[in-house]
SELODO-10071 format. One line per field, with one value per residue (C-alpha): x, y, z; residue in one letter. Coordinates in nm, 3 decimals, always signed. Example, Ala and Ser with C-alpha at 12.3 -4.5 7.8 and 13.67 -1.06 7.14 Angstrom:
SELODO-10071
xx = c(+1.230/+1.367)
yy = c(-0.450/-0.106)
zz = c(+0.780/+0.714)
residuo = c(A/S)
END
This chain:
SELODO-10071
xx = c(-7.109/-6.815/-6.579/-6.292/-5.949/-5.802/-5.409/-5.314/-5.036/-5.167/-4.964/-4.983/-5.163/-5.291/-5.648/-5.743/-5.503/-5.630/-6.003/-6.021/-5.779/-6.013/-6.337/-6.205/-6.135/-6.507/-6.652/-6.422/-6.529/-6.872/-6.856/-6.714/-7.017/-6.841/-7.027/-6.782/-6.443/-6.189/-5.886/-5.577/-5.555/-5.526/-5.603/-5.767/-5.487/-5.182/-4.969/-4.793/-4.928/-4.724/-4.756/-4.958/-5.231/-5.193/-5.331/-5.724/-5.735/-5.607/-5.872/-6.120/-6.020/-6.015/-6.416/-6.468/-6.334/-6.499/-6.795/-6.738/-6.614/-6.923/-7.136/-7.031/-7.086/-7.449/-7.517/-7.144/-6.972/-6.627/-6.412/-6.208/-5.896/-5.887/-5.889/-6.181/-6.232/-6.307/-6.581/-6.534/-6.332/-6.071/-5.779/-5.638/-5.818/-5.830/-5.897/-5.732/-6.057/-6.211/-6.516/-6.764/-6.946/-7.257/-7.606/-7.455/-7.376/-7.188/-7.241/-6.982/-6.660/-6.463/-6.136/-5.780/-5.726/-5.342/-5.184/-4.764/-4.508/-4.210/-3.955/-4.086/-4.455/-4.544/-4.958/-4.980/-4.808/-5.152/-5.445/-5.676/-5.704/-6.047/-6.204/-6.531/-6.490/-6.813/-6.843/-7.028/-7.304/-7.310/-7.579/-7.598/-7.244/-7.106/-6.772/-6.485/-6.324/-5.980/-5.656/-5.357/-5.166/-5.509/-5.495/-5.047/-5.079/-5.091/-4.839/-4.725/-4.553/-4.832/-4.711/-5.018/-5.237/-5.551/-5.640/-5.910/-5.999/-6.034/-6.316/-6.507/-6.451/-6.667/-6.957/-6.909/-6.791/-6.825/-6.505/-6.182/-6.184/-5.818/-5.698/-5.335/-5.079/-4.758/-4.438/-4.185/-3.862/-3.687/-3.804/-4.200/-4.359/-4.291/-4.359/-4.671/-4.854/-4.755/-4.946/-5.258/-5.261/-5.267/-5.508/-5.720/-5.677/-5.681/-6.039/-6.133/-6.280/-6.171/-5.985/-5.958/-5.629/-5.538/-5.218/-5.130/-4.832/-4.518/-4.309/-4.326/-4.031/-3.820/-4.082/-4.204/-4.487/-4.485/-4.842/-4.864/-5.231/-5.400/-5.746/-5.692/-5.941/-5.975/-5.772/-5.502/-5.514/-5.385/-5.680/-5.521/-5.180/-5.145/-4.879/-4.585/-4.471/-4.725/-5.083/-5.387/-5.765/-5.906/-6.237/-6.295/-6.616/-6.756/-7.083/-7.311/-7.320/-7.451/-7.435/-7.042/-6.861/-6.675/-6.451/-6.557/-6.271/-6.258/-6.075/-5.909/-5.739/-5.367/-5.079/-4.724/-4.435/-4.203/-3.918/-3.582/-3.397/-3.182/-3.461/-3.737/-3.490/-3.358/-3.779/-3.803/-3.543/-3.639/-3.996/-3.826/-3.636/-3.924/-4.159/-3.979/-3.871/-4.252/-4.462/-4.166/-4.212/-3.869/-3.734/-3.386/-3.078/-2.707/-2.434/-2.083/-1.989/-1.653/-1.608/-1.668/-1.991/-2.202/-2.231/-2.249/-2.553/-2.756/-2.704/-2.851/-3.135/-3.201/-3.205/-3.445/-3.658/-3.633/-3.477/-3.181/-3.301/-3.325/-2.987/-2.669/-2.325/-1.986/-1.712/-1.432/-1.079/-0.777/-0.470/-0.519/-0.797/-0.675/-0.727/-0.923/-1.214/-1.230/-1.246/-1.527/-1.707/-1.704/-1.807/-2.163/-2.266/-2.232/-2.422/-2.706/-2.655/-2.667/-2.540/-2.175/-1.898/-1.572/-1.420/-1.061/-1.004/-0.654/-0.640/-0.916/-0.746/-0.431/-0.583/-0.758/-0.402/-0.204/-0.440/-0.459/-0.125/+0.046/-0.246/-0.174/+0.124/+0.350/+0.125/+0.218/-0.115/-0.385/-0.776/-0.789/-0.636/-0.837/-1.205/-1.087/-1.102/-1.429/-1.556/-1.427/-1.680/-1.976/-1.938/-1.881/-2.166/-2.389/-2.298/-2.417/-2.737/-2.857/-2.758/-2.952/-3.211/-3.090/-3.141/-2.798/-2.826/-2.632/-2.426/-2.309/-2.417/-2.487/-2.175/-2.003/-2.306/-2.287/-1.891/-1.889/-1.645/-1.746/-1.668/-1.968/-2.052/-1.864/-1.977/-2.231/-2.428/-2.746/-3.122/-3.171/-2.946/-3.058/-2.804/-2.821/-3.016/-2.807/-2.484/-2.192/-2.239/-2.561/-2.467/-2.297/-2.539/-2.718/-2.490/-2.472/-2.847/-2.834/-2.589/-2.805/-2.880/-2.628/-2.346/-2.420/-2.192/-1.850/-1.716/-1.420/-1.657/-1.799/-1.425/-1.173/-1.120/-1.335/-1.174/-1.209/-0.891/-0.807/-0.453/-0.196/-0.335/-0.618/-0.831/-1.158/-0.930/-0.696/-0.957/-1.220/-1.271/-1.352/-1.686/-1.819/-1.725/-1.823/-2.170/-2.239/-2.130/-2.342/-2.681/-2.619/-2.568/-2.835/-3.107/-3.060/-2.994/-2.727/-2.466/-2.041/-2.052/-2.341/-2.136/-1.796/-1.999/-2.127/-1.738/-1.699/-1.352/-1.334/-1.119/-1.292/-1.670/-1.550/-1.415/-1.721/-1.944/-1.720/-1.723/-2.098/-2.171/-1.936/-2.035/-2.419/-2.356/-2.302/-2.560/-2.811/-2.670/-2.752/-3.049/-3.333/-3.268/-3.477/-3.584/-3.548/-3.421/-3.569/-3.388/-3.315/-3.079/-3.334/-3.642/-3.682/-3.366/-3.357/-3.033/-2.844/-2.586/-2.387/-2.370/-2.089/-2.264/-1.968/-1.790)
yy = c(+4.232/+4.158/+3.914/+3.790/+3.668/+3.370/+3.373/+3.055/+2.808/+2.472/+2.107/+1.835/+1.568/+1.667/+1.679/+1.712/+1.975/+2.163/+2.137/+2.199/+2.574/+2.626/+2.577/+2.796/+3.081/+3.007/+3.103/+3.416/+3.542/+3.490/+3.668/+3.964/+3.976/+3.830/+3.648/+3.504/+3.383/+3.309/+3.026/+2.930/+2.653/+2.323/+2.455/+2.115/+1.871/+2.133/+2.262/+2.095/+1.724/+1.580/+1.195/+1.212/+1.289/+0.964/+0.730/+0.699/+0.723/+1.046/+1.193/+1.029/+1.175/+1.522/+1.470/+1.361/+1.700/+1.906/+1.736/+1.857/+2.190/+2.261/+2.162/+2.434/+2.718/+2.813/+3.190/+3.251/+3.087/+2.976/+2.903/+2.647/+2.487/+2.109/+1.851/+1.711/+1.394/+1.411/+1.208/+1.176/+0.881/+1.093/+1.336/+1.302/+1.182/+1.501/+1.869/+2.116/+2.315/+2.588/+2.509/+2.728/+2.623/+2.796/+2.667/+2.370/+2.224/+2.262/+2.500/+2.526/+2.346/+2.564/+2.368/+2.555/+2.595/+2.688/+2.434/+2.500/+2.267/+2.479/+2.549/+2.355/+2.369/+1.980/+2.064/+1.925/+1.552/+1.507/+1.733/+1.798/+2.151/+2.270/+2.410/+2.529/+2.851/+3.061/+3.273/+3.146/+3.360/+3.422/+3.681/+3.874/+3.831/+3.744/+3.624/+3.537/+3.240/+3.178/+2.960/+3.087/+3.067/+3.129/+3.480/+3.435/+3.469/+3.856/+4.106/+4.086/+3.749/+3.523/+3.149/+2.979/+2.963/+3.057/+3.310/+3.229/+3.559/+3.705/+3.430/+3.432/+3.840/+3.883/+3.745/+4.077/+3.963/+4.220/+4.073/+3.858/+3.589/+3.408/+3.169/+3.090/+2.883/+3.108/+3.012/+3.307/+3.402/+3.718/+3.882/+3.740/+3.988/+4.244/+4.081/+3.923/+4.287/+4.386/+4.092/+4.127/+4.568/+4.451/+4.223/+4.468/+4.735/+4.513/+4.387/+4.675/+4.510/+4.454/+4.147/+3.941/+3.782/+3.474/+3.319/+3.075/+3.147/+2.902/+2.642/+2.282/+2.150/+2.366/+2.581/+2.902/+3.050/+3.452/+3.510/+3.844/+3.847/+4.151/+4.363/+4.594/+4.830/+4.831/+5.115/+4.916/+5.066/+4.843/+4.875/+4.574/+4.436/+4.140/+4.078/+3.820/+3.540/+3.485/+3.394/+3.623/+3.702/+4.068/+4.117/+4.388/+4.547/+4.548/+4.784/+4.849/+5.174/+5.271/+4.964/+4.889/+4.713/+4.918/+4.852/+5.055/+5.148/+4.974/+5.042/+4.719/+4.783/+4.849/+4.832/+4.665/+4.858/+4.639/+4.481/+4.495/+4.153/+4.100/+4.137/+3.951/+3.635/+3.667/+3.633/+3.357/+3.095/+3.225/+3.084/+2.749/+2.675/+2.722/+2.524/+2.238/+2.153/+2.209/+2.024/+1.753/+1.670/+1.785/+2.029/+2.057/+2.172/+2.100/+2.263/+2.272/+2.689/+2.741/+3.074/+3.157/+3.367/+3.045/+2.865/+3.190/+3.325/+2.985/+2.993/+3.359/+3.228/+2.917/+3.121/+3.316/+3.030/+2.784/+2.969/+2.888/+2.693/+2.447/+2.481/+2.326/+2.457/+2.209/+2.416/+2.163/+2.274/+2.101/+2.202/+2.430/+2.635/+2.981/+3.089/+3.372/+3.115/+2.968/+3.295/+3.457/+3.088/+3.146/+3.480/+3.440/+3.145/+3.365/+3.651/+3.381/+3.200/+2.930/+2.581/+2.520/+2.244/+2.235/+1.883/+1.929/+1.687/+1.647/+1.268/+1.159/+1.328/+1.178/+0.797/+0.814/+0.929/+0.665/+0.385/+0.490/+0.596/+0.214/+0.246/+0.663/+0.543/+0.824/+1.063/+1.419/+1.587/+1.705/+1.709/+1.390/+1.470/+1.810/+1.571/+1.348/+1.645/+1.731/+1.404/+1.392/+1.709/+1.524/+1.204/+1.390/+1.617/+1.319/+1.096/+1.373/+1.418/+1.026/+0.969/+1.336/+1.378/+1.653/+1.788/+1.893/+2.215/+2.257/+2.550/+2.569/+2.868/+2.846/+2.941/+2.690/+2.426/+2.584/+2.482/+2.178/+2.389/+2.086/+1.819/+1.499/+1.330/+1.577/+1.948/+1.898/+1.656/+1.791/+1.729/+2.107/+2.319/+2.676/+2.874/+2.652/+2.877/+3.207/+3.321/+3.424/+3.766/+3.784/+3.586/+3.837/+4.089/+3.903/+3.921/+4.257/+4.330/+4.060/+4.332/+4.624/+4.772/+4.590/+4.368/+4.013/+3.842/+3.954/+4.191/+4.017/+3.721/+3.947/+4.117/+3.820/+3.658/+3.354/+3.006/+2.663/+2.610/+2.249/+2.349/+2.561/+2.937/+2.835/+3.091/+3.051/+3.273/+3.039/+2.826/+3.035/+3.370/+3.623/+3.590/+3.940/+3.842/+3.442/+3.568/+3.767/+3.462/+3.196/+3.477/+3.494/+3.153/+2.954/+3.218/+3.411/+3.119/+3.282/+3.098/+3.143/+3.333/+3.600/+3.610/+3.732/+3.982/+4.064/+4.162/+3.833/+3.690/+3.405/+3.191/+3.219/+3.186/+2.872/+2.758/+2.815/+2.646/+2.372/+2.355/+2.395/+2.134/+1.869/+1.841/+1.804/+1.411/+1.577/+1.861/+1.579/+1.398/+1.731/+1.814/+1.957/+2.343/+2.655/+2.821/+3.160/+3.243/+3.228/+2.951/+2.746/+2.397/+2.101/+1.997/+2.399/+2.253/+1.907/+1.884/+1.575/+1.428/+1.215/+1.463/+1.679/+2.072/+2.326/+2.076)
zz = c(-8.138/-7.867/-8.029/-7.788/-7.940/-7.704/-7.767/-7.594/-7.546/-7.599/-7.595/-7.887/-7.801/-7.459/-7.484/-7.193/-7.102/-7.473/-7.421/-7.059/-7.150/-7.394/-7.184/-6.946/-7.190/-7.319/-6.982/-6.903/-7.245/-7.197/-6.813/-7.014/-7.254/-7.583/-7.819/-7.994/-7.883/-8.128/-8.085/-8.299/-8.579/-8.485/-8.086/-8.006/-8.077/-8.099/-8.349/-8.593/-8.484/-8.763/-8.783/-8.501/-8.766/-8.921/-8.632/-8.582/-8.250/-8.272/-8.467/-8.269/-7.995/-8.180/-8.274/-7.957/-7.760/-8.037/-7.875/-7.562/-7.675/-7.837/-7.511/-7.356/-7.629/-7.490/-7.433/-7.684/-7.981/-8.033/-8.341/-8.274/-8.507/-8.527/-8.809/-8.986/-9.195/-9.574/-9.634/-10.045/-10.195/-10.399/-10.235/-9.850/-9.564/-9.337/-9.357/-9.168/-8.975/-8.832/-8.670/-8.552/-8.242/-8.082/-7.865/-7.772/-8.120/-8.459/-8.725/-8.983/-9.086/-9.263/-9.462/-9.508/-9.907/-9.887/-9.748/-9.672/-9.794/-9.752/-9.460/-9.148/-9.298/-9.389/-9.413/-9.774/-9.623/-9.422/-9.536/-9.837/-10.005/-9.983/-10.315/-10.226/-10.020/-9.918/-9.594/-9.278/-9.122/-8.751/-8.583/-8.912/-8.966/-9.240/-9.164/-9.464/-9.194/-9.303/-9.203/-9.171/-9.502/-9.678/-9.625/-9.693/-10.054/-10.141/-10.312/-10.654/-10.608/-10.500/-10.402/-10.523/-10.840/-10.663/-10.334/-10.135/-10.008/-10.379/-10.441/-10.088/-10.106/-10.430/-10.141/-9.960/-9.610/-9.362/-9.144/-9.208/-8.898/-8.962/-8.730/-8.726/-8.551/-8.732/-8.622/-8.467/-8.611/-8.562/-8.905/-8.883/-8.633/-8.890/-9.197/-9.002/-8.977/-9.283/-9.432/-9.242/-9.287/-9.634/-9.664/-9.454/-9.717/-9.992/-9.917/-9.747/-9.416/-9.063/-9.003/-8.666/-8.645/-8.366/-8.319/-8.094/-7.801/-7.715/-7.797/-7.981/-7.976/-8.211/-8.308/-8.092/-8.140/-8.050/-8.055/-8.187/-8.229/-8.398/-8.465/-8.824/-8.968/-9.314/-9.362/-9.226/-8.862/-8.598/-8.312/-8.126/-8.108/-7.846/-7.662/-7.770/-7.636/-7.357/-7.283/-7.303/-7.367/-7.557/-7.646/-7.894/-8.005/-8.356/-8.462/-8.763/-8.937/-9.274/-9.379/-9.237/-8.984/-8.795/-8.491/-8.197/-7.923/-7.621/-7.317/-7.328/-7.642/-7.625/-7.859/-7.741/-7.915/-8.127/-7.982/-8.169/-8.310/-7.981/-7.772/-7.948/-8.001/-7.626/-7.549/-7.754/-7.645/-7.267/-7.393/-7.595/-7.292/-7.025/-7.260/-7.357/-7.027/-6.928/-7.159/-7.160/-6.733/-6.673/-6.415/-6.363/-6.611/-6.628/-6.864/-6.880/-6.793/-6.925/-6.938/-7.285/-7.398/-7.559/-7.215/-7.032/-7.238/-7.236/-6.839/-6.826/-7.046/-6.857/-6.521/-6.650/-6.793/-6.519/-6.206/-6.089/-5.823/-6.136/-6.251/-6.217/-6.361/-6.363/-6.453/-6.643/-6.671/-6.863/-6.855/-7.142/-6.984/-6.854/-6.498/-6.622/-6.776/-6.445/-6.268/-6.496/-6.497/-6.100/-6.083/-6.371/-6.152/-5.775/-5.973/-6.049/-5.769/-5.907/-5.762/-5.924/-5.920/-6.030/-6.203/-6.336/-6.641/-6.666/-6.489/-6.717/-7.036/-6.945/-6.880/-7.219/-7.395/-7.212/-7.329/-7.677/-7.734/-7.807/-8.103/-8.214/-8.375/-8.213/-8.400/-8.318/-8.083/-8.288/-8.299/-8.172/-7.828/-7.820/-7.930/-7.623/-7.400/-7.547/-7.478/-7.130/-7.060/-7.202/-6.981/-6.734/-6.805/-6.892/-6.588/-6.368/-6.578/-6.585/-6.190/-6.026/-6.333/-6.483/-6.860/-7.047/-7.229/-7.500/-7.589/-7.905/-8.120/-8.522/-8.680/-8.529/-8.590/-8.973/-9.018/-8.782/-8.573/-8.249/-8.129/-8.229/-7.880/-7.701/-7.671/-7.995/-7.708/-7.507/-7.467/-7.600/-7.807/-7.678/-7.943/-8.227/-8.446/-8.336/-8.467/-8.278/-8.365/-8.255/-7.884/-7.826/-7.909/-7.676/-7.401/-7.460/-7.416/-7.058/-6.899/-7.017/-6.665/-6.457/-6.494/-6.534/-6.748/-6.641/-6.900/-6.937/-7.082/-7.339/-7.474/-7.474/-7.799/-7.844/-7.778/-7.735/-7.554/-7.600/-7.723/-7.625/-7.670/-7.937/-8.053/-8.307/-8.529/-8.548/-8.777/-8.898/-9.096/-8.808/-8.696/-8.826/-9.206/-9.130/-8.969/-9.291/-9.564/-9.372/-9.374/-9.751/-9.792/-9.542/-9.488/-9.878/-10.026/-10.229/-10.420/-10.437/-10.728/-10.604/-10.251/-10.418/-10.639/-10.313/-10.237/-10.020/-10.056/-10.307/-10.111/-9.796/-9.982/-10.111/-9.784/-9.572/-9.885/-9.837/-9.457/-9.408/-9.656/-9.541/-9.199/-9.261/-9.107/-8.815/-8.782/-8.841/-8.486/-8.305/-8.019/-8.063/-8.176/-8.098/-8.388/-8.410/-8.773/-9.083/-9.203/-8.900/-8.927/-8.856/-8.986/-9.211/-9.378/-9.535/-9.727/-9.870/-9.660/-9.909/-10.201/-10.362/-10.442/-10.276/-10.079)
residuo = c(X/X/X/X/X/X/X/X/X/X/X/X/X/X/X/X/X/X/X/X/X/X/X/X/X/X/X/X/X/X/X/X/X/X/X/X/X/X/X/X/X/X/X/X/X/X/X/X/X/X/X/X/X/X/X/X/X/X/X/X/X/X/X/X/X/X/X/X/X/X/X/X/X/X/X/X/X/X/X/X/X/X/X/X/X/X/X/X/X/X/X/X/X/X/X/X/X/X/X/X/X/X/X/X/X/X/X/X/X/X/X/X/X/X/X/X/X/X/X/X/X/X/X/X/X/X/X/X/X/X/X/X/X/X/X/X/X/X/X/X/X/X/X/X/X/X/X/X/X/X/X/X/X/X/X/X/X/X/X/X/X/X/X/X/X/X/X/X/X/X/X/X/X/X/X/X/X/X/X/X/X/X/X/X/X/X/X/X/X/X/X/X/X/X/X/X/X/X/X/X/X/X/X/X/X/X/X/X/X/X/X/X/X/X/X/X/X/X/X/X/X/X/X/X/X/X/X/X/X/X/X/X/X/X/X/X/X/X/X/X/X/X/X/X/X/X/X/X/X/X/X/X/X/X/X/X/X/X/X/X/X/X/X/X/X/X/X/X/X/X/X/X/X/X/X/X/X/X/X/X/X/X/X/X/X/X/X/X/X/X/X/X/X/X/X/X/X/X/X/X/X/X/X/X/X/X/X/X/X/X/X/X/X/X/X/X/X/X/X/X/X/X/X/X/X/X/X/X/X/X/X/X/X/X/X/X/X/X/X/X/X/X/X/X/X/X/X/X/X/X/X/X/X/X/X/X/X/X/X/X/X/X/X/X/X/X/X/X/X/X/X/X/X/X/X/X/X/X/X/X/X/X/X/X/X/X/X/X/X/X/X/X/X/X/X/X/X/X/X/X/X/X/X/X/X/X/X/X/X/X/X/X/X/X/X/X/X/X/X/X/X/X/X/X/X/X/X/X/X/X/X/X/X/X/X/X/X/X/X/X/X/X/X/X/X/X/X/X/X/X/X/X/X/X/X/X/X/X/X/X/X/X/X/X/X/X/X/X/X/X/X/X/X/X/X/X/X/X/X/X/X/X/X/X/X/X/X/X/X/X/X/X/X/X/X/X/X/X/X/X/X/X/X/X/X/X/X/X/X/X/X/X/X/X/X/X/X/X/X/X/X/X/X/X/X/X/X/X/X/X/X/X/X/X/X/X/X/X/X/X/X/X/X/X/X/X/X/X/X/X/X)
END
């Protein structure tokens, strides 16, 4: 039996769009003699629908392209993700499905028993645990049909009370069939295979794995879809971040299952953290300006690394035929910002414009200084400059119809180390979920072959230079040792006390507790942020604005 895996990138809501991507990966599978083709959860509507879910019209609309889904499975089947009504009184409304479609009609709906409620997983909010699990038979098959987190729960510290596979495995499946919509961060394609190798071994049969590919809002989805034996081999290993159809080839011996090679099997060798998160926001970027209708990008280049990666990364994602750079000097900005600002965008060539802000700084001081009180200069004057870049920045977006990309990375976003309604603004925050340390290891990894960001870019010390010779320094605990306390603290989850055993400085733990803490009010007026991190600020972490733990 050929069974084909579909890995593709769908968009919420879009029906049309969904079912007509999925019809068309039908028929290629069938021309390449598959009688099966597998798709992602929740592949009709999209994934995560959210409070979409909640609306009638919605669902309908789900039914009513499984409908026309199924129409076309004649001559092949097709598992397909989407959700299903409960039709008893008691629990929620909707199921989260995998239905299997084949001669035209369908033949099983198969619930998700693990639902998530954890991180940016919601499921439990909107769907009904199934209880009853059993395999589902297809051309002698018999197929243990799973949902992503169903086959989650294995190693010695299970999540949840109950596992699925341990009751439908006592029925002797011959294959795992799991279909997935797994979100990426940098640490999940590795933690991903390790999961399904041992679920493989674990039950001892093959398992088909399907993910879906790109990016919902914050949330990117890698792909990464798989084939293991069940000794744990990995016969097929899809590519990430991008769209594409395998068929692989399963035969009956002595009783077994066993996956036979085929000459379009290939393995993709793993990227390392740098590359797989530059990959990802390329994707994030290229997505949500995609599925959102828009085309063109603006962003403040000042000559710093943070605007200077996000530029690389939105040349890459858009082309910089899409992009528009205004370089903004005050009268604190060195000629050497300028000069490297000048020479990234002539390396992308990419359109550029240079605004000086000193007459707008200076009308906004004279008008508010009868009211400053003869208040020496502080962060007010250096917010106002901020400020000036944004209107600037946002004048230019709302008269041509551009999109501003933020810039600012996650240690800064972690300490509120920004300016609210100044360089904290955007339609996209491309950095938000990377830290400093880790721009510039992307930076680093841009200029691998050639020169791209100007060196210069990469070495100086980091500044925001709305004062006389500012530095990041000047403010914060150097980035290597402020990188390593916020890890600890937002993605370990560690506390003060386990940081300083840790051999973290007590007086700087508590400083960063109480800086990250304090400006949740504003991380909760940010853009959208592209997840690439475990822990990611946004809607995988829901914190308490008006509260008093470490601040």
């Amino acid at each position: 039996m050929k069974i084909a895996l579909a890995q593709l990138n769908y968009v919420i809501g879009d029906f049309e769009h969904n079912v007509q991507k999925i019809i068309s990966e039908i028929k290629n599978a069938r021309e390449q003699g598959a009688d099966l083709v597998v798709f992602a959860e929740l592949s009709v509507p999209g994934y995560p629908p959210r409070d979409f879910l909640e609306f009638d019209d919605f669902i309908d609309k789900c039914y009513a392209a499984i409908d026309t889904i199924a129409a076309e499975c004649k001559g092949i089947a097709a598992i397909v993700g989407s959700p299903s009504r409960n039709p008893g009184i008691k629990g929620k409304r909707l199921f989260n499905s995998a239905w299997l479609l084949a001669d035209g009609k369908i033949e099983a709906i198969v619930n998700k028993s693990l639902l998530p409620n954890y991180d940016v997983f919601d499921e439990y909010r909107y769907f009904e645990p199934n209880r009853t699990v059993i395999p589902v038979r297809f051309k002698g098959l018999k197929i243990a049909l799973t949902i992503c987190e169903d086959i989650w729960d294995i190693g010695d510290a299970p999540l949840y009370v109950t596992s699925p596979m341990e009751y439908i495995s006592r029925l002797q499946p011959d294959i795992m069939i799991n279909i997935a919509a797994s979100p990426f961060n940098y640490q999940q394609p590795g933690i991903r295979n390790d999961v399904m190798k041992a679920n493989a071994i674990h039950y001892g049969i093959p398992l088909i794995y399907v993910n879906q590919v790109g990016a919902q809002t914050e949330l990117i989805f890698d792909g990464g879809s798989m084939v293991v034996t069940d000794q744990g081999k990995v016969a097929l290993q899809m590519s990430r971040f991008s769209e594409e159809l395998q068929l692989i080839e399963l035969v009956a011996g002595n009783g077994e299952w066993e996956i036979r090679d085929n000459a379009q099997t290939r393995s993709t060798t793993e990227q390392n953290k740098i590359a797989l998160i530059h990959d990802a926001l390329i994707l994030g970027i290229k997505d949500y300006f995609r599925k959102m209708e828009f085309e063109k990008a603006i962003l403040g280049l000042s000559g710093g690394i943070d605007s200077a990666v996000t530029l690389v990364l939105a040349v890459k994602a858009l082309g910089a035929e899409n992009l528009r750079v205004i370089m903004l000097p005050s009268e604190f900005s060195s000629d050497h910002s300028v000069n490297d600002a000048l020479k990234l965008a002539k390396n992308l060539n990419v359109e550029y414009d240079i605004i000086p802000i000193n007459e707008c700084f200076e009308q906004f001081r004279t008008s508010l200084q009868p009211f400053f009180r003869n208040l020496p200069f502080d962060v007010a004057e250096e917010n106002i400059q901020a400020r000036v870049r944004a209107v600037i920045l946002m004048g230019l977006a709302n008269k041509i119809g551009y999109i501003l990309l933020n810039t600012s990375n996650k240690s800064e976003a972690a300490v509120g180390y920004g300016t609210l309604y100044g360089d904290m603004c955007g339609g996209l925050s491309v950095l938000g979920d990377v830290y400093k340390t880790d721009v510039f290891g992307l930076a680093n990894y841009i200029n691998l072959n050639n020169e791209i960001i100007p060196i210069n870019t990469i070495v100086k010390p980091p500044s925001a230079e709305l004062r006389p010779d500012q530095k990041d320094s000047d403010s914060l605990p150097a980035y290597e040792v402020l990188d390593r306390i916020l890890f600890q603290y937002i993605e370990q989850r560690k506390g003060p006390q386990e940081l300083v055993a840790l051999g973290f400085n007590k007086d700087i733990v508590n400083k960063v507790m109480r800086l990250v803490n304090s400006n949740e009010w504003k991380r909760h007026q940010t853009p959208p942020i592209l997840r690439i991190s475990p822990k990611a600020f946004g809607m995988g972490r829901r914190m308490p604005i008006v509260a008093k733990y470490l601040s």
